[in-house]
C-alpha positions as CSV (number, residue, x, y, z in Angstrom):
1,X,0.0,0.0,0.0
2,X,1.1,3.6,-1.6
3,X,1.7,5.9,1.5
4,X,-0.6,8.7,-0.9
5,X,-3.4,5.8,-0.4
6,X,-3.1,5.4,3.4
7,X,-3.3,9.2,3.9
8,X,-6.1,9.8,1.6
9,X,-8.8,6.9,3.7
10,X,-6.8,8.7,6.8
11,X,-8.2,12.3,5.7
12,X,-11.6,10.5,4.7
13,X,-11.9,9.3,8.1
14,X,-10.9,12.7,9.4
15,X,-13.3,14.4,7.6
16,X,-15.8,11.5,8.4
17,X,-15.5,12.0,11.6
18,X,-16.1,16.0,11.4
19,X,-19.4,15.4,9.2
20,X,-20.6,13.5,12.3
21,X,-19.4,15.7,15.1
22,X,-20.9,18.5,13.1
23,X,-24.5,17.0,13.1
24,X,-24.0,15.9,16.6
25,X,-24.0,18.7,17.8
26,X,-26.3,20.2,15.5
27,X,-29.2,17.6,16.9
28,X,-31.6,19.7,18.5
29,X,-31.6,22.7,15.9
30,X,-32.0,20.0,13.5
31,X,-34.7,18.5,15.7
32,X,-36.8,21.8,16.0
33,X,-36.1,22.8,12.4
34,X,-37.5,19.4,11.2
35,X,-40.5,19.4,13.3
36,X,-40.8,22.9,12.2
37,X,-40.7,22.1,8.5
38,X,-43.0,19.6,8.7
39,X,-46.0,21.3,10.4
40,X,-45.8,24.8,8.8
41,X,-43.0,25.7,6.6
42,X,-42.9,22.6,4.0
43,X,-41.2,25.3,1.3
44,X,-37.7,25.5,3.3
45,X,-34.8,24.5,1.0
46,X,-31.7,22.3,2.2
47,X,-30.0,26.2,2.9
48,X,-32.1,27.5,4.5
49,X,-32.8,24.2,7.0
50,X,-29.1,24.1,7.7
51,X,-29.4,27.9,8.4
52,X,-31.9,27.8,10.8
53,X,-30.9,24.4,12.8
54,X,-27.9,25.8,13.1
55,X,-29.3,29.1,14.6
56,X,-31.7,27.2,16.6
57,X,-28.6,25.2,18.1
58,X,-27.0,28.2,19.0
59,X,-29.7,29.6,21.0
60,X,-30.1,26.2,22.8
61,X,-26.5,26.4,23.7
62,X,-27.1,30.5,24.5
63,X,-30.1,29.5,26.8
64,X,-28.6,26.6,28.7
65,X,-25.1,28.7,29.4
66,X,-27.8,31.7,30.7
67,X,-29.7,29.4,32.8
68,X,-26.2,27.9,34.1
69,X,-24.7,30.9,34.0
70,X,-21.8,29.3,33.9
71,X,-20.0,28.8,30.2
72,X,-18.2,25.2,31.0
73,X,-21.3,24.3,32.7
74,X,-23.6,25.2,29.8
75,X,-21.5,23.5,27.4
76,X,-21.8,20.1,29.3
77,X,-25.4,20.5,29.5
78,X,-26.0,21.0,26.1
79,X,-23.3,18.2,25.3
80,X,-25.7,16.1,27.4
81,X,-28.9,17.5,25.4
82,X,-27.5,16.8,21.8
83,X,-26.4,13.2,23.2
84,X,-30.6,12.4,24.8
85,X,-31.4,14.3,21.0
86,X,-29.4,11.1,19.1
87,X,-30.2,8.8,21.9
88,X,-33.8,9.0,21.6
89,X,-33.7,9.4,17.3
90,X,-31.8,5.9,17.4
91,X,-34.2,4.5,19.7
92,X,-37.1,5.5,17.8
93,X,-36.0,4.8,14.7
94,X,-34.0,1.2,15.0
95,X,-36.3,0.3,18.2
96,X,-39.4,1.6,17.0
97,X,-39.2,1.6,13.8
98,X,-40.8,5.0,13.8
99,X,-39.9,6.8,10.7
100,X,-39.8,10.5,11.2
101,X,-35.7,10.7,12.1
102,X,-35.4,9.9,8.5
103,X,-38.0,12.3,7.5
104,X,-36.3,14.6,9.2
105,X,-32.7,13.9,7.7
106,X,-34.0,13.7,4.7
107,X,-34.9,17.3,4.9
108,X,-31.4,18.5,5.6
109,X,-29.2,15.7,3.1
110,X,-31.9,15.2,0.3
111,X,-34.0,18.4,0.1
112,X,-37.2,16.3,-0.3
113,X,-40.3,17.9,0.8
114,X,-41.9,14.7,2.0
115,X,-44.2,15.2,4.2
116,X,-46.0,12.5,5.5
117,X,-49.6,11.8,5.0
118,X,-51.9,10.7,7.8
């Protein structure tokens, strides 16, 4: 093996890595945003979702660091509130087999506007 190879599935696993970080964190914006989109705003675009979740993330994190008043403090709880966000998606979704997590992701990666019917 070609050391270019090894260091090219390295930096895909970096970058792996950061792609999931990114919407770990990202989880409850993209929570709110999805639930959003699905009940009143079914004409957002994939911008304009990413936008917003991410807005929506940052004033969780603001809230929790104002209610904590404390910034280290803040960032564990909202550490801990994007972990329950996946926690409970997985368990829904591979336990459940309830399907709106994928909805949902399918808003922000595919730009569908599914919306399911009742």
């Amino acid at each position: 093996m070609s050391k270019k190879s090894k260091s090219g599935g390295l930096l895909g696993a970096v970058l792996f890595i950061c792609i999931l970080l990114i919407l770990f964190v990202d989880a409850p914006g993209m929570l709110v945003i999805g639930f959003i989109k699905t009940k009143y705003l079914p004409t957002l675009d994939v911008s304009q979702i990413w936008v917003f979740s991410i807005i929506v993330s940052f004033a969780f994190f603001g809230l929790v660091t104002l209610i904590t008043r404390d910034l280290r403090l803040g960032f564990t709880w909202y550490m801990g509130m994007c972990t329950l966000c996946v926690a409970i998606c997985a368990v829904l979704y591979f336990g459940f087999k309830i399907g709106f997590p994928e909805v949902y992701l399918e808003y922000f990666f595919d730009g569908s506007s599914y919306i399911p019917v009742k």
